[in-house]
Steps between C-alpha positions, in 0.01 A plus 500: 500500500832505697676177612547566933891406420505832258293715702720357804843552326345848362438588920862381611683722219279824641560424811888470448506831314284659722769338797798651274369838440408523850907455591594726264549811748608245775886463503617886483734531186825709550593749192768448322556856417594567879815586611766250594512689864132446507504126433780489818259650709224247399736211530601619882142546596452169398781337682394669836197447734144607397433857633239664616369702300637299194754613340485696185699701230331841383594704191437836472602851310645740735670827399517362141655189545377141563559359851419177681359562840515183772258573755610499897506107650438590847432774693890649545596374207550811169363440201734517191477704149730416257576653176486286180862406509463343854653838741329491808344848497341533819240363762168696444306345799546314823803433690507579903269871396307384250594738251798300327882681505363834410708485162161522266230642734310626139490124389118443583367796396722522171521116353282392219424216246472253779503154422571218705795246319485202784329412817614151700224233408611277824275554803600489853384174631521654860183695435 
């Protein structure tokens, strides 16, 4: 038979791991194989207000080459698509028509390999 102060200290260690593997997936990490343009971006959504939607940081292949797509913060505000070394390419979507600055109308229909690199943890404490 078990002394209660094993089978008690046996509890409190599952119950810490099972606490620790539960927080595993809870801070969002940020890759260190992103681009240094990419990490600016991340650092001045962090600095500003919460937005809604949240902000986040796409990456995609489009015509062959890797991009970074920031989704639209508002409604007249144009989303941006950069190219891996940080050139703004265009704005696919939104602005004052919706449909961006016209530059890469195929950009929907043609990216691929979507993967999303960062979303803003912080939540909008108006809501």
């Amino acid at each position: 038979m078990i002394p209660d102060i094993f089978r008690t200290a046996r509890r409190n260690r599952l119950a810490i791991l099972g606490a620790l593997l539960a927080c595993v997936g809870c801070a969002p990490a940020i890759s260190n194989d992103l681009p240094p343009f990419v990490l600016a971006l991340i650092e001045s959504h962090e600095s500003a207000p919460v937005a809604n939607p949240p902000a986040s940081i796409w990456r995609y292949k489009y015509k062959g080459r890797v991009v970074f797509y920031v989704p639209p913060s508002c409604c007249d505000v144009p989303s941006e698509l950069y190219d891996s070394d940080g050139n703004l390419i265009c704005g696919p979507d939104g602005g004052l028509t919706g449909r961006g600055d016209g530059k890469c109308p195929d950009f929907f229909e043609l990216r691929t390999e979507e993967s999303r690199v960062w979303k803003d943890p912080r939540t909008d404490s108006r809501q």
